[in-house]
TORPA-4810 file (N, C-alpha, C, O; in nm, 3 decimals):
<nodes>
NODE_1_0.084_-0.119_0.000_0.000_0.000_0.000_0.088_0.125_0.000_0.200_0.131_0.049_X
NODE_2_0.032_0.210_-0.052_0.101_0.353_-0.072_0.017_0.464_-0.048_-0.070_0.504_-0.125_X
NODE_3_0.053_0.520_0.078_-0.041_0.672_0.078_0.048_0.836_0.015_0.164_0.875_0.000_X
NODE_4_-0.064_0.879_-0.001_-0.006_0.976_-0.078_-0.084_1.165_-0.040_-0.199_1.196_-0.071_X
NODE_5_-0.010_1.236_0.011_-0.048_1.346_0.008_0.020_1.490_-0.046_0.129_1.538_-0.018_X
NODE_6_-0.103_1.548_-0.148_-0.067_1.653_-0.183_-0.009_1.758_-0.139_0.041_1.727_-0.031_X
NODE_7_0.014_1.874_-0.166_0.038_2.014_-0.099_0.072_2.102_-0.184_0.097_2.064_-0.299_X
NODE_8_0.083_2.261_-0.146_0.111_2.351_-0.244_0.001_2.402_-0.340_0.050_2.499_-0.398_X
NODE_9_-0.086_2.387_-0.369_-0.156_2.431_-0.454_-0.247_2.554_-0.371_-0.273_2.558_-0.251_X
NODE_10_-0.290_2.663_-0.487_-0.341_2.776_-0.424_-0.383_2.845_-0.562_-0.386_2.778_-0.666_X
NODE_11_-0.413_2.969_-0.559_-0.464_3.089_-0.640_-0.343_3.177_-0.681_-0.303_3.257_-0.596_X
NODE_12_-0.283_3.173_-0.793_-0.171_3.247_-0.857_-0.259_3.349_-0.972_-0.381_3.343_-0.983_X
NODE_13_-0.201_3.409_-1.025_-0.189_3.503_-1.073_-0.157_3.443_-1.283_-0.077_3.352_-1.262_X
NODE_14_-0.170_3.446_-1.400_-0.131_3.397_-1.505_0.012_3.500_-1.494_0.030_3.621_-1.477_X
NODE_15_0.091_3.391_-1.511_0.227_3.455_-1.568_0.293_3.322_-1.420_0.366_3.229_-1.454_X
NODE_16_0.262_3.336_-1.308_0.319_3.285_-1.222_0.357_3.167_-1.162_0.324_3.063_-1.220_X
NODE_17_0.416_3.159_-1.065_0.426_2.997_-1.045_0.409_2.929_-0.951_0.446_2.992_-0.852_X
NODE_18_0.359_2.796_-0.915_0.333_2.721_-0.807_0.424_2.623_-0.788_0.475_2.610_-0.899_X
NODE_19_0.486_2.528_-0.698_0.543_2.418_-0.646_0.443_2.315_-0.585_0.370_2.344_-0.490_X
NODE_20_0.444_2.164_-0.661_0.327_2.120_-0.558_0.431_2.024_-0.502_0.538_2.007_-0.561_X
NODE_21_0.398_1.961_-0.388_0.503_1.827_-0.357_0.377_1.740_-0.300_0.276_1.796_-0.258_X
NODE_22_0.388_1.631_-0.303_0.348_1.497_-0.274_0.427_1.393_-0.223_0.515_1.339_-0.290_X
NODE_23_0.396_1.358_-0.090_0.442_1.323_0.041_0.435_1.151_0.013_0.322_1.110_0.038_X
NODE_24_0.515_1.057_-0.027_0.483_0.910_0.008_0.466_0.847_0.096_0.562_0.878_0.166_X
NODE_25_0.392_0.751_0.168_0.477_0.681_0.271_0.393_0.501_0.228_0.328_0.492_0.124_X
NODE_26_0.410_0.375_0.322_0.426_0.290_0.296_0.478_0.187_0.204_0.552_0.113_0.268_X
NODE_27_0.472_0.162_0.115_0.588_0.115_0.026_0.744_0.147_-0.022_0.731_0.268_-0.042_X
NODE_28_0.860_0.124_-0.049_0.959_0.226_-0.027_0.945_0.291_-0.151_0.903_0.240_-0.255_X
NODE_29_0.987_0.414_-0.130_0.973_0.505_-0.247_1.025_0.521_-0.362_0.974_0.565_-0.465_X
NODE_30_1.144_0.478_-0.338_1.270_0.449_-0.471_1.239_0.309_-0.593_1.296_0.262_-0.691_X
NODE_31_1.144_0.288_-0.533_1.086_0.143_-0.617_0.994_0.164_-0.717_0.994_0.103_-0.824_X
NODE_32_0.931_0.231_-0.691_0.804_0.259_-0.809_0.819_0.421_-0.838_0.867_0.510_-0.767_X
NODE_33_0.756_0.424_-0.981_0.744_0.595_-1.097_0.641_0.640_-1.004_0.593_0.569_-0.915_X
NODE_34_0.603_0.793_-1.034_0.524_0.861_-0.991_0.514_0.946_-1.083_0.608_0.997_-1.143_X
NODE_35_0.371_0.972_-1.105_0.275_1.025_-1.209_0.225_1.162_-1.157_0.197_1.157_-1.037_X
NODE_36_0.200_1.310_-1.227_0.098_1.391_-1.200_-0.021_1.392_-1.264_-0.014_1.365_-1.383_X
NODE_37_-0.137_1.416_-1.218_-0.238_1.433_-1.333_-0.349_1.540_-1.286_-0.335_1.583_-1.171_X
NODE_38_-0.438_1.579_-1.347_-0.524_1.738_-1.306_-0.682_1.721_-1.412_-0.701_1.725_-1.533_X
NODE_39_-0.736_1.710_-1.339_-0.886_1.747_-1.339_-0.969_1.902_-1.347_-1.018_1.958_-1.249_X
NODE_40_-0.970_1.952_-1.474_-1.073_2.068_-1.482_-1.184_2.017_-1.456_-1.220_1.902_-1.478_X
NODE_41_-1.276_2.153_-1.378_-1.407_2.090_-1.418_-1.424_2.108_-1.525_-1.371_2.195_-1.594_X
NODE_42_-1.530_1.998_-1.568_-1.629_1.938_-1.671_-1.536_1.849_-1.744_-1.593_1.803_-1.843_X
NODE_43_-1.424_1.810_-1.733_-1.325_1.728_-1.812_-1.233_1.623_-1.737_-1.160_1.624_-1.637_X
NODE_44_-1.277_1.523_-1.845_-1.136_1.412_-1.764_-1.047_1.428_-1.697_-1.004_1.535_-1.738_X
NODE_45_-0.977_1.393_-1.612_-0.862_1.339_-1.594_-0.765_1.364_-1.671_-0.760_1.273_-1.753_X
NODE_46_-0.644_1.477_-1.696_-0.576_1.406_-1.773_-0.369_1.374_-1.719_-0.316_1.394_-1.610_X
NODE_47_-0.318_1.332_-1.825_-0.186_1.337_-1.783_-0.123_1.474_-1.770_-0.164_1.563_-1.845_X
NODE_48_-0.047_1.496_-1.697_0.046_1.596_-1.672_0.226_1.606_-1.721_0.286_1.679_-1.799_X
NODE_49_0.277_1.468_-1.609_0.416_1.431_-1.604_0.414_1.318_-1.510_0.324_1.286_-1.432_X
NODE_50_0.561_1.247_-1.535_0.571_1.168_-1.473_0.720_1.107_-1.448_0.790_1.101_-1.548_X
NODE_51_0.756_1.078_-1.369_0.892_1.027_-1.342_0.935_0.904_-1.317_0.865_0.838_-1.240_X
NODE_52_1.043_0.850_-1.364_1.088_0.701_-1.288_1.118_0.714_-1.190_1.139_0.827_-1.144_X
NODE_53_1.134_0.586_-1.112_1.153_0.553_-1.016_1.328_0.626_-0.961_1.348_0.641_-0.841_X
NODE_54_1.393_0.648_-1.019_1.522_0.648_-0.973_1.543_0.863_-1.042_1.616_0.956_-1.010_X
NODE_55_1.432_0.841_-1.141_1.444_0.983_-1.145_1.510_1.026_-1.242_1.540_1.145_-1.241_X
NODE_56_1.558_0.926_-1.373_1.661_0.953_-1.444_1.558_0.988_-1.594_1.589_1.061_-1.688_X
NODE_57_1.434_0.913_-1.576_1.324_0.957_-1.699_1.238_1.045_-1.643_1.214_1.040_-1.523_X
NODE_58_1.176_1.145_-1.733_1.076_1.196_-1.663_0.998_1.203_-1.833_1.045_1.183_-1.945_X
NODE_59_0.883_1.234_-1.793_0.718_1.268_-1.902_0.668_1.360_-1.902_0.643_1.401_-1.788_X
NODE_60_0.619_1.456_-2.022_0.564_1.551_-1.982_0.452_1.554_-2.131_0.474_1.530_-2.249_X
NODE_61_0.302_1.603_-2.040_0.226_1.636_-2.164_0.226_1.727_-2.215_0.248_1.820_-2.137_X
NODE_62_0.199_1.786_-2.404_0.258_1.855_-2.463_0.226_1.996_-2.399_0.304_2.091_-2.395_X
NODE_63_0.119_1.992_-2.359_0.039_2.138_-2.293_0.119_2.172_-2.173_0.092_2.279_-2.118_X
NODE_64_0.212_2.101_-2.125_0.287_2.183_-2.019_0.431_2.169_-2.001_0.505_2.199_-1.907_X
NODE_65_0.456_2.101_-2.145_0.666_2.077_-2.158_0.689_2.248_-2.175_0.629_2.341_-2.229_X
NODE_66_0.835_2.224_-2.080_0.873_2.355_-2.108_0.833_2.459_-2.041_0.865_2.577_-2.057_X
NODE_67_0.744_2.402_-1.945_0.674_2.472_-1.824_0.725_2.424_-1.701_0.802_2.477_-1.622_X
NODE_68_0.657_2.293_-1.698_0.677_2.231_-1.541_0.778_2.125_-1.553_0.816_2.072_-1.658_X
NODE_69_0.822_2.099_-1.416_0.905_2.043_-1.437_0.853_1.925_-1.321_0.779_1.963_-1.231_X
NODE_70_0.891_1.795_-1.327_0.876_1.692_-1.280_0.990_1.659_-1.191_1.096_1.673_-1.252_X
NODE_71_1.008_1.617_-1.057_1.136_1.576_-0.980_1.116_1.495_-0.863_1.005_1.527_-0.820_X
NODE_72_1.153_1.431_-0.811_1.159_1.349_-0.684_1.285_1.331_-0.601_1.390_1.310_-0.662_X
NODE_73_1.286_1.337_-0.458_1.345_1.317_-0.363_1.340_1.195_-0.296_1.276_1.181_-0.192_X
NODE_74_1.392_1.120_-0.340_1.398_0.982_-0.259_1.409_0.964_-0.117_1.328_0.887_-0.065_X
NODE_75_1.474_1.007_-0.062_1.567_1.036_0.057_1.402_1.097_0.138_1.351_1.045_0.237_X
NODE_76_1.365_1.176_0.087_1.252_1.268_0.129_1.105_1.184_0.117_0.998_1.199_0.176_X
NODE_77_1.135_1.120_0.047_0.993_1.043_-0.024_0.870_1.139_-0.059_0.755_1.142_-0.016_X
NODE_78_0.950_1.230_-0.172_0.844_1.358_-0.177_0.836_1.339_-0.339_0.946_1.319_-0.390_X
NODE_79_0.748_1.340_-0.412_0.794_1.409_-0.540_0.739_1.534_-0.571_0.627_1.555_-0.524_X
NODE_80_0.800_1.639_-0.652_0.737_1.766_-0.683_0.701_1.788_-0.795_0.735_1.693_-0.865_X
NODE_81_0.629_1.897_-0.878_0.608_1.933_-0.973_0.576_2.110_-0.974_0.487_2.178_-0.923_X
NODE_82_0.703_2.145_-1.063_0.715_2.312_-1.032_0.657_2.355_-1.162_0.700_2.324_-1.273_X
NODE_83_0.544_2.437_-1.135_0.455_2.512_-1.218_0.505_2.643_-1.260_0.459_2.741_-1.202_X
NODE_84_0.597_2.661_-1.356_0.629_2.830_-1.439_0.529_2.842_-1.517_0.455_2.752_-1.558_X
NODE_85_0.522_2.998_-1.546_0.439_3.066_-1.635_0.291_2.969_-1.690_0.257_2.917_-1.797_X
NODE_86_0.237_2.981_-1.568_0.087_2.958_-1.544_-0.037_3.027_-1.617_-0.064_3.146_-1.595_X
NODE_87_-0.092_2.968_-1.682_-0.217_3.003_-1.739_-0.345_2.946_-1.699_-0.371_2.841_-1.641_X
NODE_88_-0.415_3.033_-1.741_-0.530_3.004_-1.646_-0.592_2.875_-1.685_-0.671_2.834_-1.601_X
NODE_89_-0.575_2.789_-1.804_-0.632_2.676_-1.856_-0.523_2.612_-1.797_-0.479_2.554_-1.896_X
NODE_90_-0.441_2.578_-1.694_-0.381_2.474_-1.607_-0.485_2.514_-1.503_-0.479_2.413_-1.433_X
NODE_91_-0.563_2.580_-1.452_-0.663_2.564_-1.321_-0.746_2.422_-1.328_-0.837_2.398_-1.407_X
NODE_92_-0.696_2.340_-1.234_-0.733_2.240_-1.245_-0.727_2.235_-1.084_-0.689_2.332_-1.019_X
NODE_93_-0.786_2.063_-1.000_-0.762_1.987_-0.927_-0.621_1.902_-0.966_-0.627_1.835_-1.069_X
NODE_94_-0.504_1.900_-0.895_-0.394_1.815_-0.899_-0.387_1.706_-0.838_-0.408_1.711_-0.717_X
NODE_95_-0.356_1.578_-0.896_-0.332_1.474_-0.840_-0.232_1.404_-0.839_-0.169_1.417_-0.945_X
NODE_96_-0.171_1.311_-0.745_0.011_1.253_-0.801_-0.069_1.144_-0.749_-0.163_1.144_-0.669_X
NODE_97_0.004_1.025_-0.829_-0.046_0.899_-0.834_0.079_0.822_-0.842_0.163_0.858_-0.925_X
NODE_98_0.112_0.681_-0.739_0.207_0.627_-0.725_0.167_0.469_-0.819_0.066_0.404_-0.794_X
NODE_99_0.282_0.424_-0.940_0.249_0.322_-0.975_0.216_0.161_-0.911_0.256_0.143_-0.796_X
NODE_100_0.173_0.089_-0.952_0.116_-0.039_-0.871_0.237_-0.108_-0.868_0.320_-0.021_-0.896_X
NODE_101_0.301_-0.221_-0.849_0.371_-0.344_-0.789_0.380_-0.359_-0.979_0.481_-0.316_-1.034_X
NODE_102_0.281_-0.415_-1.056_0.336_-0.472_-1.163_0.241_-0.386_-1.285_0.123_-0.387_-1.318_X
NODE_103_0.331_-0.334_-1.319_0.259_-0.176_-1.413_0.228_-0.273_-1.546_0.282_-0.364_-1.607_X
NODE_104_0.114_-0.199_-1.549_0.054_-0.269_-1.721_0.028_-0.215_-1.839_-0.009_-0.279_-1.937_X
NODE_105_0.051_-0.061_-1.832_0.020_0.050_-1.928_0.142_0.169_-1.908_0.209_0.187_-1.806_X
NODE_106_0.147_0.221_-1.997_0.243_0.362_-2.029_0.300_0.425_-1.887_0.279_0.363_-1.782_X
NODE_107_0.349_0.509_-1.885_0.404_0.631_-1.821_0.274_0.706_-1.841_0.214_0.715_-1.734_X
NODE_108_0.223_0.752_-1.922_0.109_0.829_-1.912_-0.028_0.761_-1.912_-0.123_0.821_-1.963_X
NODE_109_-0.041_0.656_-1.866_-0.184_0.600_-1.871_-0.203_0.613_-1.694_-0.116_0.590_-1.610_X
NODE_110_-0.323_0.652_-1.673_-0.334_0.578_-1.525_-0.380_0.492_-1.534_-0.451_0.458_-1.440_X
NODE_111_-0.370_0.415_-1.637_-0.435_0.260_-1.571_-0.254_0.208_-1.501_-0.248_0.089_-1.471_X
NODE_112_-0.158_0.269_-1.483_-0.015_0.245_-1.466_-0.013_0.252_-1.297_0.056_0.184_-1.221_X
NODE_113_-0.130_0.378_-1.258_-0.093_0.426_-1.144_-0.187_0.343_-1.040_-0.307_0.355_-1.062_X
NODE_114_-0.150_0.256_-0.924_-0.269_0.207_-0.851_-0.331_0.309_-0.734_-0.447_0.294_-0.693_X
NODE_115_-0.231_0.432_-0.675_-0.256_0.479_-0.572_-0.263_0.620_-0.626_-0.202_0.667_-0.721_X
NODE_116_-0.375_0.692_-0.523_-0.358_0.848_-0.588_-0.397_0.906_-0.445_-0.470_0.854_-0.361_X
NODE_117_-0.336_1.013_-0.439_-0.363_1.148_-0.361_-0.521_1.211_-0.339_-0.571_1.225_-0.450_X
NODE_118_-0.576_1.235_-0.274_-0.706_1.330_-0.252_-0.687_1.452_-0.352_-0.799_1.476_-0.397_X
NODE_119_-0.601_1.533_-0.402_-0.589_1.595_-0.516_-0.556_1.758_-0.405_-0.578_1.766_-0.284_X
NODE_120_-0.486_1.899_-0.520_-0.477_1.964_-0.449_-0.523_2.099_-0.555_-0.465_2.127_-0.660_X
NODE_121_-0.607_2.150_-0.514_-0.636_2.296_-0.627_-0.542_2.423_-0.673_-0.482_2.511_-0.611_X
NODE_122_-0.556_2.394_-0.789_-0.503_2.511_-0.836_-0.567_2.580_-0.905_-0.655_2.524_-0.971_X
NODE_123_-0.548_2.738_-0.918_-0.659_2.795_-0.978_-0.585_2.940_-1.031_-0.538_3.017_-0.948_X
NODE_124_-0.578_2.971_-1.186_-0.475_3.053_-1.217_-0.575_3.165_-1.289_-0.645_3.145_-1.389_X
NODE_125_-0.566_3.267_-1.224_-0.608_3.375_-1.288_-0.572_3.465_-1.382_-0.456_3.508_-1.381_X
NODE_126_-0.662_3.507_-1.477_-0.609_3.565_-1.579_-0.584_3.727_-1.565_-0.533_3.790_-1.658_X
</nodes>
């Protein structure tokens, strides 16, 4: 089992930036990828970024390469995701999702991820 909690998310400004981190604990952390993903209302789920396990790959969807950046602390059992130059169509619900024991789909699928976070808001004004 893997719990997982968000943090960081709030009301910025478009142009600006947020840090979210997501807290692991039960399983060891250095073993399994970790995924972001964000919920507008009225719309799916979708991918964000995502990292290996050791931190040496990371993923990013096209709508936010070159923006955010994906990273993890092992040692910390944290992973983060740093939000530059924010627009207001990233206002979403954030979620980080830790992969299962024996992954069956992509880096960007959550059918990859078994555990997820309660999610954390962000909301970017224009």
């Amino acid at each position: 089992q893997v719990q997982l909690v968000e943090s960081g998310g709030g009301l910025v400004q478009a142009g600006g930036s947020l840090r979210l981190s997501c807290a692991a604990s039960g399983r060891t952390f250095s073993s399994y990828a970790m995924g972001w993903f964000r919920q507008a209302p009225g719309k799916e789920r979708e991918f964000v970024a995502a990292i290996s396990w050791s931190g040496s790959n990371t993923y990013y969807s096209d709508s936010v390469k070159g923006r955010f950046t994906i990273s993890r602390d092992n040692a910390k059992n944290t992973v983060y995701l740093q939000m530059n130059s924010l627009k207001p169509e990233d206002t979403a619900v954030y979620y980080c999702a830790a992969e299962g024991r024996f992954p069956r789909a992509t880096m960007t699928s959550e059918d990859r991820y078994d555990y997820w976070g309660q999610g954390t808001q962000v909301t970017v004004s224009s």
